[in-house]
N, C-alpha and C positions, 0 to 999 in steps of 0.2 A: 626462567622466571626470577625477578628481582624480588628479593624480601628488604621491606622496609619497617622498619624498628622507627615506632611511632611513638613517642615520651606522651603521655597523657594519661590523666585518668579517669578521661569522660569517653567511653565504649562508643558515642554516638558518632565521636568525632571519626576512630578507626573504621565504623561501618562506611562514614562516607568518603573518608579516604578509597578505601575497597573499592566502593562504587565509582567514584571518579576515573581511579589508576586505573583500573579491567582488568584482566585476566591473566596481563603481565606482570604481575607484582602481587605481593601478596604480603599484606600489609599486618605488622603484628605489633600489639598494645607493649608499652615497655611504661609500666605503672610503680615508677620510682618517685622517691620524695624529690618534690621541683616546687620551690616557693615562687610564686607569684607576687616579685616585684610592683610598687608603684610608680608611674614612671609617666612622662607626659608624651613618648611616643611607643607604636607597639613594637619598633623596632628593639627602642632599650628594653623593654620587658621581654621581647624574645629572645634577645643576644644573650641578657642575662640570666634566662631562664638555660640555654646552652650551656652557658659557661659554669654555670652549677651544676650539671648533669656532668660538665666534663671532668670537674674538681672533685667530683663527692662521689663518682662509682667509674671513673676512668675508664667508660665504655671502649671495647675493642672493635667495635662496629657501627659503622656508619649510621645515623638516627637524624627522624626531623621533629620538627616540636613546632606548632605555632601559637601564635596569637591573635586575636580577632577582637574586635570594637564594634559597637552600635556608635554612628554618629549623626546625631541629629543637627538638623537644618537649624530649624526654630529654638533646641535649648543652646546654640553657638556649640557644634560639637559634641556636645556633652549626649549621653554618657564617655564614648570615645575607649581610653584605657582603660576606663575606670568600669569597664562593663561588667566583670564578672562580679567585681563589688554590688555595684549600684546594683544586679540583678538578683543578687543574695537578700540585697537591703529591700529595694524598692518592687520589684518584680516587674512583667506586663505593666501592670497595673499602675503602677506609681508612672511608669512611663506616658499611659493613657491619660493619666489624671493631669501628668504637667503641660499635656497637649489638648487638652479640654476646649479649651476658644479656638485653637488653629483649626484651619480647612485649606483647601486646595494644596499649593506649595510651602505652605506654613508646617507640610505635616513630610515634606522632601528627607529622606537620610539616607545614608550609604552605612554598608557593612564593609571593612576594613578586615582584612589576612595578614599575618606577615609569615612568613616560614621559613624556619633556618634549618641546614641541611649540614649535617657535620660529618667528616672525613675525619679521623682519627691521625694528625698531624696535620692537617689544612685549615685551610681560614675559611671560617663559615660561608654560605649562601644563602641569600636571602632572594625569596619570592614574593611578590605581594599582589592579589588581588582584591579588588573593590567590584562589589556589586550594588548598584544606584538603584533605589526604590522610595519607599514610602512607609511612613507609620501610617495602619488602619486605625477603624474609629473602635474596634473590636476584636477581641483574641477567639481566633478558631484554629481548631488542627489538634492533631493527635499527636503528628510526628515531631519529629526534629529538637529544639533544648534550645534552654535561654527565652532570647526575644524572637525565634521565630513565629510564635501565634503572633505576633503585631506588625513582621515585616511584609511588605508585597513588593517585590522584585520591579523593573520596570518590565514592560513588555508582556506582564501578568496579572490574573485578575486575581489569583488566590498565596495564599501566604505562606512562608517555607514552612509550615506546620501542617498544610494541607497537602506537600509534597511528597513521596516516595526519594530514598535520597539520591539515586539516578536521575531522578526529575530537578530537584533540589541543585544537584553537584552543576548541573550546565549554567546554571543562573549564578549560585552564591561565589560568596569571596573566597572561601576556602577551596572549590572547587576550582577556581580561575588561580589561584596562588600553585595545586598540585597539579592540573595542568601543566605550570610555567614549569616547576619542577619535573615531572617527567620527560617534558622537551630536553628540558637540560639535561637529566641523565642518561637519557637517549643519543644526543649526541656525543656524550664523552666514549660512547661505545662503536662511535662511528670510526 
């Protein structure tokens, strides 16, 4: 079994890691101080969010840390990097509100991953996936964090808030980002 040292301090994210990775891995929270840059792509906030973890507690062991975006169609991108901000400021709801007149493809956004994978003397890895969906006209769900009550995945009728995050992990960006990562750690073992 691989242990992976996950930089974050949101529990939610660790369980779906879990859930993604399976049975082979087992994935544990590393809830160090990591500032969250602003930055106009998630790669510079995740690099940098690395490269601060690697400065300020010289970890001896391999760690991934990501980052994730809401990008909407119709606000040009936005919220994008700036998601965990704008979700603090504006929540769901402000999201709902600036999409008020759109309908059909006016309401298109993808969720954005990036994930960097550090080797204690190697040059980072990065992972990235995107999952294409849609803002609802309504937040439902219990589960999941952030802007899941208002995303619907494509290929789905309900929104990662109404997911289980095994359900969740085959659709979203984060799941499609530790996917691409455990490929690759897989094969290094080859």
């Amino acid at each position: 079994m691989m242990i992976i040292n996950f930089v974050t301090s949101n529990k939610n994210k660790v369980l779906e890691a879990q859930a993604r990775l399976g049975a082979g891995f087992c994935v544990r929270q590393w809830d160090v101080d990591c500032p969250e840059i602003q930055a106009d792509t998630l790669e510079e906030v995740a690099l940098a969010s690395a490269q601060h973890v690697i400065e300020k507690h010289a970890p001896k062991e391999a760690f991934i840390l990501e980052d994730a975006g809401l990008f909407v169609d119709a606000l040009k991108g936005f919220p994008g990097p700036y998601s965990h901000f704008v979700h603090d400021t504006l929540d769901c709801k402000g999201i709902l509100k600036l999409l008020e007149s759109a309908n059909g493809k006016g309401r298109n956004a993808r969720f954005e991953a990036v994930l960097v994978y550090t080797v204690p003397g190697k040059k980072p890895a990065l992972f990235k996936g995107i999952c294409r969906g849609k803002i609802a006209e309504s937040q439902a769900g219990k589960n999941g964090f952030g802007f899941d009550p208002i995303f619907v995945p494509d290929g789905e009728s309900r929104r990662f808030a109404e997911m289980k995050p095994e359900e969740k992990g085959k659709y979203s960006h984060r799941g499609l980002a530790l996917g691409a990562f455990a490929n690759y750690v897989k094969s290094l073992k080859v």
